[in-house]
N, C-alpha and C positions, 0 to 999 in steps of 0.2 A: 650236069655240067662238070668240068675239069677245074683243076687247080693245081698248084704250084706251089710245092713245099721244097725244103732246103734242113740240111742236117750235117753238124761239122764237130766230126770224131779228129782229138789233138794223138797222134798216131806218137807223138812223142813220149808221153806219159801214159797212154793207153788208155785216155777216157775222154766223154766228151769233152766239146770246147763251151763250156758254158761260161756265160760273159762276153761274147765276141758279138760287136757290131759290124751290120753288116748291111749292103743299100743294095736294092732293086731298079735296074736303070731298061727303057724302055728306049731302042732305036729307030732312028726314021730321020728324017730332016733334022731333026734334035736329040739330044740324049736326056731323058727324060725322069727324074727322080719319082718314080712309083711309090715307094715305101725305105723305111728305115727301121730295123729291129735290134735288137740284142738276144742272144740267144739265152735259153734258159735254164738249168744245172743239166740237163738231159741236151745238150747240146743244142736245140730245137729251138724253132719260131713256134710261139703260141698258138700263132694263128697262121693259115697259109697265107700266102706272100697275097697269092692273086686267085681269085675263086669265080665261079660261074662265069655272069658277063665281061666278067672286067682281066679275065681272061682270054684275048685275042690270039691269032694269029700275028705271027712274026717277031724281028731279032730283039734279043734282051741281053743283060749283065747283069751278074750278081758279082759287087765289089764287097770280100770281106778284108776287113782289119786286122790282119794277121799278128802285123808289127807291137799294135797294141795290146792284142789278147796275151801274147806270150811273155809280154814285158810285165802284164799287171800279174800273172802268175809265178812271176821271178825268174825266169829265164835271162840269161846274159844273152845279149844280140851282139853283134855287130854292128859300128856305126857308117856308114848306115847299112840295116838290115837286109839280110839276102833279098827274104820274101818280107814287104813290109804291107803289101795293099795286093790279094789276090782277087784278078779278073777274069771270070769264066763269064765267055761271050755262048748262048745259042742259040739256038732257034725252036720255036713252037709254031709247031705246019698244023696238028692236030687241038686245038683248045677243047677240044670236052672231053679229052684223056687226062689224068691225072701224069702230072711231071716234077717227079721228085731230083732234086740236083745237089748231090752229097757232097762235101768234100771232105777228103779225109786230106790230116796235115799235119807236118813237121815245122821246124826252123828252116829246112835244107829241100823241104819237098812238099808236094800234095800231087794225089791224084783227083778225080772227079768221075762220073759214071752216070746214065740216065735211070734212076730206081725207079721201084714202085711202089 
């Protein structure tokens, strides 16, 4: 079966974002709090977000806390912050493929990308 992991390199400093919270929201008629984690020194969830069954078909969001992670690391923001709360909406057509959903991130930017 598939699962769903997630990984957030701070492209600011050049190393992971370890300490960032960050929620798993599942869409449909509601938006749906799946999971809640904080990342771990390797930037990483411990565990995957969503694994075998409970890995479905269709739309999701991974909200991370950007605002917070940079702040507890001493970064000066702006008030209020560019990027404070980043939301990467998509979609899972294949669930028994593995889908890894990275972000890489600044103060000023992030991109994202489908891994493996």
């Amino acid at each position: 079966m598939g699962a769903l992991t997630t990984h957030v390199l701070d492209t600011a400093s050049g190393k992971p974002a370890g300490g960032m919270r960050l929620s798993l929201y599942r869409l449909g008629p509601a938006r749906v709090c799946l999971v809640s984690c904080q990342t771990n020194p390797d930037g990483r969830c411990d565990q995957a977000l969503l694994a075998d069954e409970a890995l479905i078909a269709g739309e999701y969001e991974l909200e991370f806390q950007a605002g917070d992670y940079f702040r507890s690391v001493g970064v000066a923001l702006s008030q209020p912050p560019f990027l404070d709360r980043v939301v990467i909406r998509f979609g899972i057509a294949e669930p028994e493929q593995h889908y890894h959903v990275p972000l890489l991130l600044s103060p000023y930017g992030y991109s994202t990308y489908r891994g493996s």
